[in-house]
C-alpha positions as CSV (number, residue, x, y, z in Angstrom):
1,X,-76.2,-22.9,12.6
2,X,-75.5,-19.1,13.5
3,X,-72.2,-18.2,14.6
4,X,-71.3,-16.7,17.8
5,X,-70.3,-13.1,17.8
6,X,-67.1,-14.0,19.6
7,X,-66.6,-16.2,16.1
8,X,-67.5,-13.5,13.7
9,X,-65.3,-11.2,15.6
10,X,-62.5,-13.5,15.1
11,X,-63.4,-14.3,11.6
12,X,-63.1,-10.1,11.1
13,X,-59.5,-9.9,12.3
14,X,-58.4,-12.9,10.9
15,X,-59.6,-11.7,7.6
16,X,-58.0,-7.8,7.9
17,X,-54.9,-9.4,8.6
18,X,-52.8,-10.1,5.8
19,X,-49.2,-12.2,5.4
20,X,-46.6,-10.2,6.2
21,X,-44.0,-8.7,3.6
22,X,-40.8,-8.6,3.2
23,X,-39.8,-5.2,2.8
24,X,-36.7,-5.4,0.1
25,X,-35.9,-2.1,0.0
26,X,-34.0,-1.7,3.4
27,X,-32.8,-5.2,2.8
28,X,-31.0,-3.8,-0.5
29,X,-29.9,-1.0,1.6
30,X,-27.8,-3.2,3.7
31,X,-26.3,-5.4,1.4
32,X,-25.6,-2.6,-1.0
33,X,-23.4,-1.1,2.2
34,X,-22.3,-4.8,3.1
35,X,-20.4,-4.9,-1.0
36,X,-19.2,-1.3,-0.3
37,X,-17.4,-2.6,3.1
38,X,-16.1,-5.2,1.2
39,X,-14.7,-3.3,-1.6
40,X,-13.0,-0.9,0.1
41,X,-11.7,-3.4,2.7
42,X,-9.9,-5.8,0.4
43,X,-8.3,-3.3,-1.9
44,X,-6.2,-2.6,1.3
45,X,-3.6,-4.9,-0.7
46,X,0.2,-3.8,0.1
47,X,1.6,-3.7,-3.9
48,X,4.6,-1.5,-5.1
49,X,3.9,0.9,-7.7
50,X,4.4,-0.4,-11.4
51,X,6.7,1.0,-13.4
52,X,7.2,0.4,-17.6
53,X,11.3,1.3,-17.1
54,X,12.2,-0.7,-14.8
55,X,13.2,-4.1,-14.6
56,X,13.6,-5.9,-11.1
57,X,15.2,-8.5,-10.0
58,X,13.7,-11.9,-8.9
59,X,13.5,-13.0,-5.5
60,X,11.8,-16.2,-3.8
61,X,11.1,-14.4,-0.6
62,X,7.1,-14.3,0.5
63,X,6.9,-11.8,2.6
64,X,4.8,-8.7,1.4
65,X,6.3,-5.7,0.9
66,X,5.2,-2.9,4.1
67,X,4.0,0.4,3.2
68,X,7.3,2.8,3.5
69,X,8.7,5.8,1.1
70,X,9.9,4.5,-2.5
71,X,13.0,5.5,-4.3
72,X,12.6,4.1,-7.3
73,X,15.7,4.3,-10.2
74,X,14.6,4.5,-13.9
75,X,17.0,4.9,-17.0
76,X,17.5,8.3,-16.4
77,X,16.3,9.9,-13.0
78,X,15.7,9.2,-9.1
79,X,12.4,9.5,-8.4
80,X,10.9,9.3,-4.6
81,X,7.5,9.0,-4.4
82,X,6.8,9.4,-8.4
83,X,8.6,13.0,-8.0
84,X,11.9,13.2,-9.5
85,X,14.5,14.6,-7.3
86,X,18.0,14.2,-9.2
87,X,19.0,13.0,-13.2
88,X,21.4,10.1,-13.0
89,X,23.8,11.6,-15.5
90,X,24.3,14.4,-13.1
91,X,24.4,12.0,-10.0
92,X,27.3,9.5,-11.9
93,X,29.3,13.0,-12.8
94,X,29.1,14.4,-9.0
95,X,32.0,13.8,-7.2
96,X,30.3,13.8,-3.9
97,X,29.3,10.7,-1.8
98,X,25.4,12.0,-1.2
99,X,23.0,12.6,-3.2
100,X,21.8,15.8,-2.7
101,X,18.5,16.3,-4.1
102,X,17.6,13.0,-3.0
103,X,18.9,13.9,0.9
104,X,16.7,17.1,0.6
105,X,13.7,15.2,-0.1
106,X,14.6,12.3,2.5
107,X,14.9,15.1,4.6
108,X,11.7,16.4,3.7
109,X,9.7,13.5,4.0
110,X,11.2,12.8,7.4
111,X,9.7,16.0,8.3
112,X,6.6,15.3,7.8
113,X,6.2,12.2,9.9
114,X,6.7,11.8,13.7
115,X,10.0,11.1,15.3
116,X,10.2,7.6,17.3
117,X,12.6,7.2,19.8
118,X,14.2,3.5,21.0
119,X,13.6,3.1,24.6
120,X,17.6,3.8,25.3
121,X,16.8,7.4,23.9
122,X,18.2,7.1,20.6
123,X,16.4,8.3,17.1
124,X,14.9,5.0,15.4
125,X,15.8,5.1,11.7
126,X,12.9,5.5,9.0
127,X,11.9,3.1,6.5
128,X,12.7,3.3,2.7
129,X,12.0,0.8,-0.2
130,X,14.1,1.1,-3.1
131,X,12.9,0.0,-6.6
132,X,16.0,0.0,-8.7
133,X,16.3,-1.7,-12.1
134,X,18.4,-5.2,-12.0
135,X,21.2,-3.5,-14.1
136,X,21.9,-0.6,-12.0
137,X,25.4,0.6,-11.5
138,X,26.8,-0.5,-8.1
139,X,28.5,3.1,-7.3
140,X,24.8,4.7,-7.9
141,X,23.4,2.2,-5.3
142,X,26.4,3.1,-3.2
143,X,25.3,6.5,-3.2
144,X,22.0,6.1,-2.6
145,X,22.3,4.0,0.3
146,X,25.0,6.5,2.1
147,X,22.1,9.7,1.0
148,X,19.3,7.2,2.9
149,X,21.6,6.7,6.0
150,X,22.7,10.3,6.4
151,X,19.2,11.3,6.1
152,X,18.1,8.3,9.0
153,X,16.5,5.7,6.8
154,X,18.6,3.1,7.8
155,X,15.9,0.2,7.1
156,X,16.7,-0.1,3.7
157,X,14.7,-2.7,1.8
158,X,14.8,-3.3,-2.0
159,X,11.9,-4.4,-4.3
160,X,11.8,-7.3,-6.6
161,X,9.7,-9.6,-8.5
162,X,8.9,-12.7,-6.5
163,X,9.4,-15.8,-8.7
164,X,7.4,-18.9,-8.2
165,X,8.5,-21.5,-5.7
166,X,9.9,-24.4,-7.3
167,X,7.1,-27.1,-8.5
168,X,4.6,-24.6,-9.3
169,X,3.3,-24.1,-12.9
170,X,3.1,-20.2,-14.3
């Protein structure tokens, strides 16, 4: 039996027509910008700077540390930022209350941010985080703190190891 030409036409375009591909290239495109997202997104973890000379002390408390300007206190120097702005045995001979390299740079950082006001007019104090071995002496600490309030940092925090809540295995 001969087909109609309606049925041969059909038969034509069925047969030109092939099963669709999946074109992988544009679907590696995206997923290739979908582990670049990712990356850079979850390395957005707050952590305080490591340093080799510098012991801190422990501490249970879970909150994370916020991003603010670091003093940290090695063996032998005061650094802000990883620059060093004073030598300790200098600092421990000096009479003086303030630190003066270390309000200079205070100073300098302050400058470089924007000044916010509380809503009764008043200058809000900046942020400082102060990594400080567990053995430092209490009249360098004293001067430190008195160079970070004269210079407005009056939220003061200081950094330390977080130990382990009690029952859990290291």
């Amino acid at each position: 039996m001969d087909k109609s030409k309606r049925a041969k036409r059909m038969e034509r375009h069925h047969a030109r027509r092939k099963t669709p591909v999946l074109n992988l290239v544009s679907l590696m495109d995206i997923f290739t910008i979908l582990v670049f997202f990712l990356l850079v997104s979850s390395s957005n973890v707050h952590q305080l700077p490591k340093k080799k000379d510098i012991n801190l002390p422990t501490s249970t408390a879970t909150k994370a540390p916020k991003e603010t300007l670091i003093i940290s206190v090695t063996q032998r120097s005061i650094l802000v930022q990883g620059r060093e702005v004073a030598i300790l045995n200098n600092v421990m001979r000096d009479a003086s209350p303030l630190i003066k390299g270390l309000e200079k740079e205070l100073e300098f950082q302050a400058s470089k941010s924007r000044v916010v006001k509380t809503p009764d007019g008043k200058i809000q104090g900046k942020a400082v985080t102060i990594m400080g071995d567990e053995n430092i002496p209490y009249e360098l600490l004293r001067k430190i703190l008195a160079t970070c309030r004269e210079a407005n940092y009056t939220k003061i925090a200081f950094a330390a190891m977080q130990k382990p809540a009690s029952g859990e295995n290291s």
